[in-house]
N, C-alpha and C positions, 0 to 999 in steps of 0.2 A: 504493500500500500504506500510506504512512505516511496518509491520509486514514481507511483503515479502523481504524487503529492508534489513529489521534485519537479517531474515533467512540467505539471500544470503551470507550475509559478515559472520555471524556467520561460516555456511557450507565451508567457505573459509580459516576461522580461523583454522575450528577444524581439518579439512579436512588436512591441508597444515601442522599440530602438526603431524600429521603422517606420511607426507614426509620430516623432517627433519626442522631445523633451516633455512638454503639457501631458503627453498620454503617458511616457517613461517613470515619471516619480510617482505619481499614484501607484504602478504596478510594484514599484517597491515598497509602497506602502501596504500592502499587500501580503510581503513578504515579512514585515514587522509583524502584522496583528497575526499571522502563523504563529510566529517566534512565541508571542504574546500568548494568545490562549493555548498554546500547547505546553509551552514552559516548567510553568508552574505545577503540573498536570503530571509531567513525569519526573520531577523532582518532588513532589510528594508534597508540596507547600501546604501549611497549616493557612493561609490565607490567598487560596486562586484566584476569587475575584478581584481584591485590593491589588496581584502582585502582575496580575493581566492587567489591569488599566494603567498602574507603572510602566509596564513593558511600552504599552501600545502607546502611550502619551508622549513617554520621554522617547521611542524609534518614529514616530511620524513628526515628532518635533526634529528631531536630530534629519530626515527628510528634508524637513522646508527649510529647515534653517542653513542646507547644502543647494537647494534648490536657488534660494532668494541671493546667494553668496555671489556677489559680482566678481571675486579675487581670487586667481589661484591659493592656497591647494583646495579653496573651498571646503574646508572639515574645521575653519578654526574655531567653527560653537562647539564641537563633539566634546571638547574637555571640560569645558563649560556642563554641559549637559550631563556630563560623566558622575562631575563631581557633586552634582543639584540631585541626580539619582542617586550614590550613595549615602548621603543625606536622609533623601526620604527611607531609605531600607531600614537604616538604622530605627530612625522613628518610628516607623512602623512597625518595626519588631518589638520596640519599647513601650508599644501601646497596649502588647498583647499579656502585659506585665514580667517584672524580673524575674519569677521564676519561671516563665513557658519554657516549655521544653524544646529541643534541637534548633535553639533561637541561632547559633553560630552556622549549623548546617542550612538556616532559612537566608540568614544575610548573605551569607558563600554564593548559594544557589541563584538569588535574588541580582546581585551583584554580577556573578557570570554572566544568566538573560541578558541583564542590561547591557553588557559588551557585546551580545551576538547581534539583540536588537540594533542598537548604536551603528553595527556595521554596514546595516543594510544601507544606512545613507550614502558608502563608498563606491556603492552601485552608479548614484547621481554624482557623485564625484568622478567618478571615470569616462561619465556617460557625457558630462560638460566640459573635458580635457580637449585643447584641438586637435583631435583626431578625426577618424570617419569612423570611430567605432568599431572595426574591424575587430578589436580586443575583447572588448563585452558580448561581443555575438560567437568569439572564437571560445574565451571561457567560459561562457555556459553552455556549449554542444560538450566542451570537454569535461566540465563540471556533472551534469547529467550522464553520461556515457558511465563516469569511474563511481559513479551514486550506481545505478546500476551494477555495476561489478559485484558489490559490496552486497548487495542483495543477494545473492546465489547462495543456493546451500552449502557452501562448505567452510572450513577453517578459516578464521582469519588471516592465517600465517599464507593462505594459498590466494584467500580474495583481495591482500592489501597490495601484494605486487603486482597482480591481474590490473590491481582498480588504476595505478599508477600506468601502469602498457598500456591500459584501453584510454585512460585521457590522455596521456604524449598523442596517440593515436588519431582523439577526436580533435586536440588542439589541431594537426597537422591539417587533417580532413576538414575543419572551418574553415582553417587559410584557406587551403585551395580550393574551397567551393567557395568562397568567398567575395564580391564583387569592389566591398569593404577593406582591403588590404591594407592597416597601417601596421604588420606583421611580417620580420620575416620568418621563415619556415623553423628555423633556431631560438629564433622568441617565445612563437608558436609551442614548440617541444617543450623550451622551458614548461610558459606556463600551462599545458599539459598536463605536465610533470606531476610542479604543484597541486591541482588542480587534483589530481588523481590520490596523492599525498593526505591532499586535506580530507576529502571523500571518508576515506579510509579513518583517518585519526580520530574526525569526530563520528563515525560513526562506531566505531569502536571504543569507544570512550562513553560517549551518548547510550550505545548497548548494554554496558555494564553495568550502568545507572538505569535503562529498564526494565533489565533482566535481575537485577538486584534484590535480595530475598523481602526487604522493607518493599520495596516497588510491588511485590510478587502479591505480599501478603495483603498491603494496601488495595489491589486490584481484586483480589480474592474475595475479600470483606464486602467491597460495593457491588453487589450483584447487579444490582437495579441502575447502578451508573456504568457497569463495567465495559460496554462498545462504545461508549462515549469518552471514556477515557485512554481505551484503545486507541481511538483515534485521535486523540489529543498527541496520546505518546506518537505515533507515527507521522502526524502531522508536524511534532518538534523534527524529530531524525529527516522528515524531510528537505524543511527550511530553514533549518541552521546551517548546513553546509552552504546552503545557496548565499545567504543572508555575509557569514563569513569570506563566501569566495571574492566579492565584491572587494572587500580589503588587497587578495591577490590583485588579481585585477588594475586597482589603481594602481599599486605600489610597481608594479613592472611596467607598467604603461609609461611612468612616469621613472626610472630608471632608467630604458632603454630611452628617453629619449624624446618620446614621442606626444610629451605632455610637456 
């Protein structure tokens, strides 16, 4: 499921690069409110509501506020925004009084969201670089591809190299199908590479967390909410990869060059 999850937003992403910036940052916002109500969901938070309208406030603000940014690198509110959400976590957790329980594990988790959400805006930050785009359409065929890998039934140890070959792979395969060329074929592979790397780390990291015996048992328990929060979970593993790759994305765009 979280494969289809990937697609969708992906097809959303890449979809919306070719009608323009105005259609571009909505579809990342998009990819925020994923982040958002799935988050919480599989991190076990004793507050999802609260810790989902955090997510989704402070990633669509972290959006406009890269959108509205007349100046390269265009990310200069994200620190800003970083530090106004740790803020709130803390508070929040302190409302819940001094002795709640797994309040360190709530802030952790809380805290992380907020960085995957936060990334999503790097999306509109690579997407407004002078470029033709070429990069943003090239890492997410490649980003989608090694999301896929990951998915297949077997070992980690077998699907983390796969997911890294099949995105060098896809990187390669968007250049050259590409009309968009601000990429060469070595760029490409890098971010691939990456791209295949990342796939791999957080989903393997993300799987642990919801395969996790607390996760297991907490899913157990809620019978009556239990497909809802299934999909919550898959919903996260789908769109924090994506949400994250956006960060790839600018950062080499803007290495090689080409920003």
């Amino acid at each position: 499921m979280r494969v289809v999850i990937a697609l969708c937003l992906t097809l959303g992403l890449g979809g919306s690069a070719l009608f323009g910036f105005s259609v571009f940052a909505p579809a990342a916002c998009l990819v925020v409110l994923g982040v958002a109500y799935g988050w919480p969901r599989l991190t076990d938070s004793p507050q999802p509501r609260s810790t989902s309208i955090m997510l989704a406030l402070f990633g669509i603000a972290g959006v406009t506020a890269t959108w509205l940014s007349e100046t390269s690198p265009y990310l200069e509110w994200l620190p800003t925004l970083a530090g106004v959400g740790l803020l709130w976590a803390f508070v929040q957790n302190l409302a819940r009084g001094i002795g709640a329980s797994h309040a360190v594990a709530n802030v952790s988790a809380q805290v992380a969201g907020l960085v995957i959400s936060l990334s999503a805006a790097s999306w509109v930050a690579a997407y407004k670089l002078p470029t033709d785009n070429g990069s943003v359409l090239t890492g997410l065929i490649a980003l989608v591809l090694a999301l896929a890998a990951t998915a297949l039934p077997l070992p980690a140890r077998f699907t983390a190299p796969l997911a890294m070959a099949v995105g060098l792979t896809g990187g390669l395969l968007g250049t050259l199908g590409s009309t968009q060329d601000d990429l060469g074929l070595l760029a490409a592979a890098v971010l691939g590479s990456i791209m295949g790397l990342l796939a791999a780390a957080v989903d393997r990291l993300l799987g642990l967390v919801a395969d996790s015996k607390f996760q297991a048992a907490k899913l157990a328990q809620a019978r009556g909410t239990q497909k809802a929060r299934h999909f919550a979970v898959q919903l996260t593993l789908g769109a924090a990869p994506i949400a994250l790759g956006g960060v790839v994305v600018y950062v080499l765009t803007r290495v090689l060059g080409a920003g």
